[in-house]
N, C-alpha and C positions, 0 to 999 in steps of 0.2 A: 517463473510465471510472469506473466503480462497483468496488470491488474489496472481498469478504468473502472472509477466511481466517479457515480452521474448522482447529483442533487445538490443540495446545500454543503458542501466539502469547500468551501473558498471563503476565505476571513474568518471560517472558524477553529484554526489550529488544527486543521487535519493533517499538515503533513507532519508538524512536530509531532502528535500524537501516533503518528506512523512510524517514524520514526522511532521512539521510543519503545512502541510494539514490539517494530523488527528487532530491536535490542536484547527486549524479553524473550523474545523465541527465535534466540539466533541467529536472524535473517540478514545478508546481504544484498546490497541492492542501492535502491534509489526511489525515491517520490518527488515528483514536481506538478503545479499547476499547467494546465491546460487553458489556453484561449478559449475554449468552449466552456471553461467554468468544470470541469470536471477536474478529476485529482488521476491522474497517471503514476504507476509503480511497477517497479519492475522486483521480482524477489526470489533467490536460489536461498537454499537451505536444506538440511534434513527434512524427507519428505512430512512427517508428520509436525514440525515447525512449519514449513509453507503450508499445508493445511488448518493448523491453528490462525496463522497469520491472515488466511485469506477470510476465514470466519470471522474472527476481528476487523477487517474492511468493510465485511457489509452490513455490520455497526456502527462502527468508528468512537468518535469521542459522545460525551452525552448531547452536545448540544450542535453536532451536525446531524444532517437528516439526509440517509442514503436510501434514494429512490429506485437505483436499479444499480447491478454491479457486472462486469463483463474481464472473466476472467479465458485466459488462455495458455497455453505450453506455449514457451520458448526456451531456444538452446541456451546452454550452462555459457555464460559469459565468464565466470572467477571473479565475480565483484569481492574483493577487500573487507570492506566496510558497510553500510547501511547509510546512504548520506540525503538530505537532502539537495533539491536542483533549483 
């Protein structure tokens, strides 16, 4: 999946908190900032882990604030790991 969060997601430990997510629910992948101020992620895993994972994005930690979230299919890349970028 393609995952862009739009809001307050920058200077507030969103990607480490994603990171750690994707951890919890076996996610591989990647999160990095966006010039636009948004948080970008990309995440393969067992379908009902990316499901969990994507529900947790548009939350996030307590003290970002997700305004809107735009998720998408994309093809299985074989990400390794969970890293940040």
């Amino acid at each position: 999946m393609r995952i862009t969060v739009y809001g307050k997601v920058q200077g507030v430990g969103f990607r480490y908190h994603t990171r750690k997510a994707a951890q919890c629910f076996g996610i591989n992948g990647f999160v990095k900032n966006q010039v636009s101020g948004a948080v970008y992620a990309e995440a393969e895993g067992d379908q009902m882990a990316v499901d969990l994972f994507c529900e947790w994005c548009k939350k996030g930690p307590d003290w970002a604030r997700v305004d809107r979230i735009s998720i998408c299919e994309a093809g299985v890349k074989e990400y390794s790991a969970f890293e940040i970028r």
